[in-house]
C-alpha positions in Angstrom: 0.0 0.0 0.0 1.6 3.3 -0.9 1.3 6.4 1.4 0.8 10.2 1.2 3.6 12.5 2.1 2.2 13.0 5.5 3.7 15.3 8.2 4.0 13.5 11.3 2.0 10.5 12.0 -0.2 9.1 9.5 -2.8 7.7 11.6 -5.2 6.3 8.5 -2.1 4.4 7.1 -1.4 3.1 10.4 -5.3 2.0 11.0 -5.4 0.0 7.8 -2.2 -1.5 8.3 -2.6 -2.6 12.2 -5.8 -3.0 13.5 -8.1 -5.8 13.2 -9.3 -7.9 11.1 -6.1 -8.3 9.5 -3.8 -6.5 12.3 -3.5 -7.6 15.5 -4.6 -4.0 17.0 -8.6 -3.5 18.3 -8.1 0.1 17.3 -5.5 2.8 16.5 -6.2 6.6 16.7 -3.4 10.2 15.9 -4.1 13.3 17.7 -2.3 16.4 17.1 -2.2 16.9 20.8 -2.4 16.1 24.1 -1.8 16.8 27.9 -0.8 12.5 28.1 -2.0 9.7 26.1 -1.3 7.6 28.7 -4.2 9.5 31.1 -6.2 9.5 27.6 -6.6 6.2 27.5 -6.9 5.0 31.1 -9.8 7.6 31.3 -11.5 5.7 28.5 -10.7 1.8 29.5 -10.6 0.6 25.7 -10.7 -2.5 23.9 -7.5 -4.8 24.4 -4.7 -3.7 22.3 -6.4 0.0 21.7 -3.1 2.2 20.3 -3.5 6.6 20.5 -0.6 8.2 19.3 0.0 11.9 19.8 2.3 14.0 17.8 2.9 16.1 20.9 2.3 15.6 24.8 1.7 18.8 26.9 2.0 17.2 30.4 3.9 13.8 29.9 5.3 11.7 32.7 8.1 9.4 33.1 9.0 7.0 36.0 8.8 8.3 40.1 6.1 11.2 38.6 8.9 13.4 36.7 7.8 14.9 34.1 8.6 14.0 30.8 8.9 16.3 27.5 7.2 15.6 24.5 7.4 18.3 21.8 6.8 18.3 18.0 9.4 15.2 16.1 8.8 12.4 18.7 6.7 9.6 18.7 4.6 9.3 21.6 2.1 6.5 21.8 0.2 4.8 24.7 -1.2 0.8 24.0 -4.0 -0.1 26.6 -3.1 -4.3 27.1 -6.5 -6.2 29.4 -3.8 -9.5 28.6 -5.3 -11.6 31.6 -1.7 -12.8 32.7 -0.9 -13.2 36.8 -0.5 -9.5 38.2 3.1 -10.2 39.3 3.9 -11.0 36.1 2.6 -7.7 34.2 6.0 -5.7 35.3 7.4 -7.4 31.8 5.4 -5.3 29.5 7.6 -2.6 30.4 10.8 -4.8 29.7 9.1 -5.8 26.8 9.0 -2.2 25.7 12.4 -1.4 26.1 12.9 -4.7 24.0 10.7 -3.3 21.1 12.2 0.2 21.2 16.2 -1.5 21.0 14.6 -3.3 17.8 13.4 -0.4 16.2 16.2 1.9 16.6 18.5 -0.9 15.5 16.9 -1.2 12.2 17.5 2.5 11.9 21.3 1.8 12.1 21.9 3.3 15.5 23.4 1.4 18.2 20.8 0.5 20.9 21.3 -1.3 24.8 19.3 -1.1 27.3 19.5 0.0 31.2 17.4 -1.7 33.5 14.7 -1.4 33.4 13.9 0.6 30.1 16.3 2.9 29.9 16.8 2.9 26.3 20.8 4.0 25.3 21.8 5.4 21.9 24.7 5.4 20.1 28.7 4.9 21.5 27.9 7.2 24.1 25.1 5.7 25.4 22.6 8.6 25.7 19.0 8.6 26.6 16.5 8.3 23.7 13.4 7.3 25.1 11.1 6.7 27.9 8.8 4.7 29.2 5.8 4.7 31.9 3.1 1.8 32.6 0.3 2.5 34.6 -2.0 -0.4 36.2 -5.4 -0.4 36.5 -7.3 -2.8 38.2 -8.2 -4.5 34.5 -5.4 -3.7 32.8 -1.9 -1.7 31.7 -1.4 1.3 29.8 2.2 1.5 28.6 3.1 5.1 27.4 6.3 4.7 25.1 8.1 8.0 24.3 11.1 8.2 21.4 13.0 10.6 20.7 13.6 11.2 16.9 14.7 14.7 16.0 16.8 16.2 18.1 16.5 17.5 21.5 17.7 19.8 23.9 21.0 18.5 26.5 18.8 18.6 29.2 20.3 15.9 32.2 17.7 12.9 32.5 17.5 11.1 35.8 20.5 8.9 36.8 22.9 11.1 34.8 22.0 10.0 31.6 22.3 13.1 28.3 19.7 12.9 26.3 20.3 12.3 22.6 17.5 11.2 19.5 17.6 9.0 16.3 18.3 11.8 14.8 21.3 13.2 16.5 22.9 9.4 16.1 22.9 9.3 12.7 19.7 6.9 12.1 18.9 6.2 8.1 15.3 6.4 9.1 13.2 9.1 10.5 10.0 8.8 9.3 7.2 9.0 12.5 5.4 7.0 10.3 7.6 3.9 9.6 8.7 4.0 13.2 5.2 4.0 14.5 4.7 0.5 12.5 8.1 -0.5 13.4 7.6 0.0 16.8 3.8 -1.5 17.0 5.1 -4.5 15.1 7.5 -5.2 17.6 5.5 -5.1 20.6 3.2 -7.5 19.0 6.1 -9.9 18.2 7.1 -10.1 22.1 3.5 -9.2 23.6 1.6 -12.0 21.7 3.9 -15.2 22.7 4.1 -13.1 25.9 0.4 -13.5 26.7 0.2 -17.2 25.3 2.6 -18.0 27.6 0.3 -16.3 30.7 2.9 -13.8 31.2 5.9 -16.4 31.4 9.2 -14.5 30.2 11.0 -17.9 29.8 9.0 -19.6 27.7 8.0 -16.6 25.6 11.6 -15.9 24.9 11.2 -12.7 26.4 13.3 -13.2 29.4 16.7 -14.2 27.1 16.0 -10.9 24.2 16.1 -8.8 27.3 19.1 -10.2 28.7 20.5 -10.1 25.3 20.7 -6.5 25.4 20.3 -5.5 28.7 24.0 -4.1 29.8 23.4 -3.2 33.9 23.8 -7.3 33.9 27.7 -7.9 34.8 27.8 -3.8 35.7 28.7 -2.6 38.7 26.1 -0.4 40.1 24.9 2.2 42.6 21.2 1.6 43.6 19.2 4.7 44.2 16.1 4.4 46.2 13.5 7.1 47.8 15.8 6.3 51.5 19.5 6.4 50.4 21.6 4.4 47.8 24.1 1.5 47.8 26.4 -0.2 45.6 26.8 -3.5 44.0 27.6 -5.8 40.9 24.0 -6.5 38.8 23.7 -10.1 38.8 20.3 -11.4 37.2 16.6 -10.6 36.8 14.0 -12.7 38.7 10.8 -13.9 37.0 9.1 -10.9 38.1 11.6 -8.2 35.8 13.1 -7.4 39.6 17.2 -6.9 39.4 18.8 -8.9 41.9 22.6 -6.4 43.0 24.6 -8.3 45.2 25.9 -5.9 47.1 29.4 -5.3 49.1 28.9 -7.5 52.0 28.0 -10.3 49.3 24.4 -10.1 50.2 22.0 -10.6 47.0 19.4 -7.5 46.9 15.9 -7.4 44.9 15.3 -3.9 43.5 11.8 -4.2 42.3 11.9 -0.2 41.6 14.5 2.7 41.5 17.7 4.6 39.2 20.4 2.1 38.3 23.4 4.4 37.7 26.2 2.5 35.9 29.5 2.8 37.8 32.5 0.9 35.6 32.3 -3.0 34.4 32.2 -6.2 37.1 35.7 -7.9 36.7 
């Protein structure tokens, strides 16, 4: 199917494309703007697998309630998942997403790692290009994906991270509208097994693509939590997406939540 030179989004391509009967999608709508697509669609409790994109977020938020910029040249879409896994299991979709955004931003031709959880790093500097923010409801997840694809101002992210974009790495592909269908096409490659398996990251696969680029595994780390901080080497992820840091006494400790800053290599 060819496409219109459309600025930004093209949310009819997209709809034809995605959504059922022939895409895996219940429904897919663009908006020019909004204050969050991620409060959009909780507001509304969709249809499984209901996509709104917005080409620009006036009140976006990322982990720990910071706030999270979203001008003109990003892509900023929200999925609303009912997937009827085990609660403790749900967690993944956000490793999933950092999963599906490392795909996408590969088959640009940029370099892409991850940072547990989500953190997704660009290029040989590893610099921040995206973020992402689930919110729970008692029947199901919203996950709010934010990329970064022109450039953007060098504005310090949590954990110390510079911010960088597709764009400033150098990617072969900027297009909103290719990387919207890039990016929905992934989450449906690791969500749909994901869900067959009831949420199990082992026998989807999910569990060893994560680890496969996930670099805070091996690192040694500093832990930052809401009461203080400690150090420690990142050993492994439990079946929950929790990071298990052993730390300098040679205790192993779960960190179901907090900033992972990266200190040097484990040796």
């Amino acid at each position: 199917m060819s496409r219109p030179n459309v600025i930004g989004v093209d949310g009819d391509y997209l709809a034809q494309r995605l959504t059922q009967p022939t895409g895996p999608y219940a429904g897919l709508t663009v908006v020019d703007s909004t204050e969050s697509t991620n409060a959009d669609l909780d507001r509304q409790r969709p249809p499984d697998r209901t996509v709104l994109i917005a080409r620009q977020q006036t009140a976006g938020e990322g982990r720990r309630s910071r706030s999270w910029t979203s001008p003109p040249g990003g892509l900023y879409a929200s999925i609303y998942y009912a997937p009827g896994v085990p609660g403790h299991r749900l967690p993944w979709l956000t490793l999933l997403a950092g999963v599906a955004l490392v795909n996408v931003s590969l088959s640009t031709g940029v370099p892409a790692v991850l940072k547990w959880p989500n953190d997704l790093l660009l290029g040989p500097d590893r610099k921040k290009g995206a973020g992402v923010l689930a919110t729970t409801s008692e029947n199901g997840v919203v996950l709010g994906i934010g990329l970064n694809v022109q450039p953007v101002e060098a504005e310090l992210a949590p954990g110390g991270l510079q911010p960088t974009s597709l764009a400033g790495e150098g990617a072969d592909e900027l297009d909103l509208t290719v990387l919207a269908e890039r990016l929905l096409v992934e989450l449906d490659r690791w969500e749909a097994p994901w869900r067959a398996a009831g949420g199990d990251p082992f026998a989807s696969g999910l569990h060893e693509e994560y680890r496969r680029h996930c670099v805070t595994l091996g690192q040694e780390v500093r832990v930052e939590l809401g009461d203080g901080s400690f150090e420690g080497t990142a050993r492994y992820l439990e079946t929950d997406g929790t990071l298990v840091v052993r730390d300098a006494e040679g205790h192993d400790r779960s960190v179901p939540a907090g900033d992972v800053v990266h200190l040097r290599a484990a040796t």
